[in-house]
MIBAZA-142069 format. One record per residue (C-alpha): residue number from 1; residue in three letters; x negated, y negated, z negated. Coordinates in nm, 3 decimals. Each point is the difference from the previous one (the first is absolute). Layout:
<sites>
<site nr="NUM" rest="ala" x="X" y="Y" z="Z"/>
...
</sites>
This chain:
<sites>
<site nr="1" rest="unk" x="5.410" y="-0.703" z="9.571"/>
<site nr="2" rest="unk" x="-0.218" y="-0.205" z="0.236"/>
<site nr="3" rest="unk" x="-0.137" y="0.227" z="0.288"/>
<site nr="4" rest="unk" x="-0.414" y="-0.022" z="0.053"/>
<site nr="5" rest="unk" x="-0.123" y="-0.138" z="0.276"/>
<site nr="6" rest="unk" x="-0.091" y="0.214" z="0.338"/>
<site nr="7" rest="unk" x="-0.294" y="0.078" z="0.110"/>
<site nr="8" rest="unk" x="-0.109" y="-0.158" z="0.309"/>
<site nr="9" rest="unk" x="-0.288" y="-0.003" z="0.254"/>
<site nr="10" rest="unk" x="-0.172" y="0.029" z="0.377"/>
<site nr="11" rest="unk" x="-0.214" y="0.197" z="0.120"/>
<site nr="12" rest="unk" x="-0.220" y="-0.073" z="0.356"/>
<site nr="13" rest="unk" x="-0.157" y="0.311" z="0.175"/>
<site nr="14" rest="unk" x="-0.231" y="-0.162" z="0.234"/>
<site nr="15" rest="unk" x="-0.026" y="0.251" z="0.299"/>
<site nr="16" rest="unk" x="-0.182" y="-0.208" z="0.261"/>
<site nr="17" rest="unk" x="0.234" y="0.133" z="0.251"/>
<site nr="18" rest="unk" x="0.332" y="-0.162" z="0.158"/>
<site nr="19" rest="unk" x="0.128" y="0.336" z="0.119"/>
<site nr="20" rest="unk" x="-0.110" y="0.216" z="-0.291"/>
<site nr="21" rest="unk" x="0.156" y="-0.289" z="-0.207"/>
<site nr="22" rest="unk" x="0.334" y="0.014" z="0.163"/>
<site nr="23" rest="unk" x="0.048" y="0.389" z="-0.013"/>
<site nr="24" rest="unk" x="-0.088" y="0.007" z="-0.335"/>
<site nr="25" rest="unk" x="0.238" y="-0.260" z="-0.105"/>
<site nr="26" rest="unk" x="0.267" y="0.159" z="0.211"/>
<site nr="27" rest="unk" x="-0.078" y="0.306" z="-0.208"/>
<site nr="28" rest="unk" x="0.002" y="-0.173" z="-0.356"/>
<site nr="29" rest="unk" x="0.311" y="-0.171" z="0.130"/>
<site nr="30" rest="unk" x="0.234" y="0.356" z="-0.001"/>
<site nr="31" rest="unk" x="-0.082" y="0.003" z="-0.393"/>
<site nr="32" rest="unk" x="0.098" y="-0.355" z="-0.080"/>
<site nr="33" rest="unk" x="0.284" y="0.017" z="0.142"/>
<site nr="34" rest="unk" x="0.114" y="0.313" z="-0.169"/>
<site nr="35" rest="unk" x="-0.139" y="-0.003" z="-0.373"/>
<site nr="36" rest="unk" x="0.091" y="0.282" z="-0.182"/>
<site nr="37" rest="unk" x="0.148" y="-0.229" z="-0.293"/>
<site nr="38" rest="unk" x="0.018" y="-0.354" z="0.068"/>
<site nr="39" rest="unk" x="0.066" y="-0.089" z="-0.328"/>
<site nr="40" rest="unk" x="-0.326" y="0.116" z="-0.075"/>
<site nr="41" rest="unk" x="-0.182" y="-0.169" z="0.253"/>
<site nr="42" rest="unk" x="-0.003" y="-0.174" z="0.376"/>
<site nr="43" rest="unk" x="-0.251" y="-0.101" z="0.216"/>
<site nr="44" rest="unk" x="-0.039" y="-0.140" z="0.339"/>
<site nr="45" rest="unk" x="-0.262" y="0.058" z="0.240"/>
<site nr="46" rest="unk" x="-0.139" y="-0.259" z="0.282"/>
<site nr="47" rest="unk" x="-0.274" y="0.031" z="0.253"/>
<site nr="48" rest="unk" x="-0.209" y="-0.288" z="0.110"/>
<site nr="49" rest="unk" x="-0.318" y="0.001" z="0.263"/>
<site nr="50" rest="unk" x="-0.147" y="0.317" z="-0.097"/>
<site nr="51" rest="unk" x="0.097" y="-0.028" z="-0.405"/>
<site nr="52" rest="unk" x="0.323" y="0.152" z="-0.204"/>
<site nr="53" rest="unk" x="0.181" y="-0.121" z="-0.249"/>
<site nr="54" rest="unk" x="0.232" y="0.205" z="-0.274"/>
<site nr="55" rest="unk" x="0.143" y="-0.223" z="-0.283"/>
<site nr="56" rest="unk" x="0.197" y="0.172" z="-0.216"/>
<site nr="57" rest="unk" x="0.198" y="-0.101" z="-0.316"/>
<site nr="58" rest="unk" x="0.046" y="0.271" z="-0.317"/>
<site nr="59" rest="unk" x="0.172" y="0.014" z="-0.281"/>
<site nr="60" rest="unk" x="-0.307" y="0.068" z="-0.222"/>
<site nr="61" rest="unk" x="-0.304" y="0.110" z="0.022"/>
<site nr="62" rest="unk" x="0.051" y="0.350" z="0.020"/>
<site nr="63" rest="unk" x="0.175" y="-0.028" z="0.309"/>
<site nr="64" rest="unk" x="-0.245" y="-0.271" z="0.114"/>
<site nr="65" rest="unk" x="-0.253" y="0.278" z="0.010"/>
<site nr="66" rest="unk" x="0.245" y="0.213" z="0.147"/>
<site nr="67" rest="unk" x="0.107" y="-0.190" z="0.340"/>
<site nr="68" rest="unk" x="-0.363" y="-0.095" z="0.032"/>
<site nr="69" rest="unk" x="-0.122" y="0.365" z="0.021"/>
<site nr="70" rest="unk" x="0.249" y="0.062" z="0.193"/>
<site nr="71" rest="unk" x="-0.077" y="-0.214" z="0.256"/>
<site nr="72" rest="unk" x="-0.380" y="0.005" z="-0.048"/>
<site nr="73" rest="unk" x="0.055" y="0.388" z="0.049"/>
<site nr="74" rest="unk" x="0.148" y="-0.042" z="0.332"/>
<site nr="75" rest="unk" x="-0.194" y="-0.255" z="0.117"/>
<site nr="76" rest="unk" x="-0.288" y="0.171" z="-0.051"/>
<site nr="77" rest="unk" x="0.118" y="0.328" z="0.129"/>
<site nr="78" rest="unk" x="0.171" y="-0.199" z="0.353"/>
<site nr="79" rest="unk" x="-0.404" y="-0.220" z="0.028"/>
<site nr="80" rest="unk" x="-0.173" y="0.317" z="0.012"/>
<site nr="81" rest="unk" x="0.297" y="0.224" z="0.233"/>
<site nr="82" rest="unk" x="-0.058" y="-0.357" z="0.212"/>
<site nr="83" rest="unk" x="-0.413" y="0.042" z="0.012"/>
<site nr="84" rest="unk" x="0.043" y="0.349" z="0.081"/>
<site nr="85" rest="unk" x="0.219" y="-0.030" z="0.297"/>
<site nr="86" rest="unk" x="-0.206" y="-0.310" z="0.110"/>
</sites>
C-alpha cells in the first residue's frame, strides 16, 4: 500500500529584533531536537536578522496541526516571557 505524502511547510515569525530572534530560536531549538515522536513529525528551526524560522515535516495533517501548535505555543509563550523581561 502506497504511503500518502507528508505534510510540509515554513513558518517566519518576524520579530524585528536580532537578540529577541536568537533566544527565541535557541528556545524553539530544545524541541526540534527532541520531538516526542519523530515519526510523527520533525522540524528545524533557524534564526536570521531579527526573523525565525520552524519548518517542520508531518506525517498528515493531524500531526501537521500538532507540531505547529506546538511550536506556535511556545513561541508565543518565550516572545511575551522575552517582552516582559525586556
Amino acid at each position: 500500500m502506497e504511503q500518502p505524502p507528508r505534510v510540509r511547510g515554513c513558518v517566519t515569525l518576524a520579530l524585528g529584533d536580532e537578540r529577541a530572534a536568537r533566544a527565541l530560536a535557541e528556545a524553539l531549538e530544545v524541541e526540534a531536537d527532541n520531538p516526542p515522536d519523530p515519526e510523527r513529525a520533525t522540524a528545524t528551526v533557524s534564526a536570521r536578522g531579527g526573523s525565525v524560522r520552524v519548518c517542520f515535516e508531518a506525517r498528515d495533517p493531524s500531526s501537521a496541526r500538532a507540531v505547529l501548535n506546538a511550536f506556535l505555543g511556545l513561541a508565543a509563550a518565550t516572545v511575551e516571557a522575552l517582552r516582559r523581561l525586556g
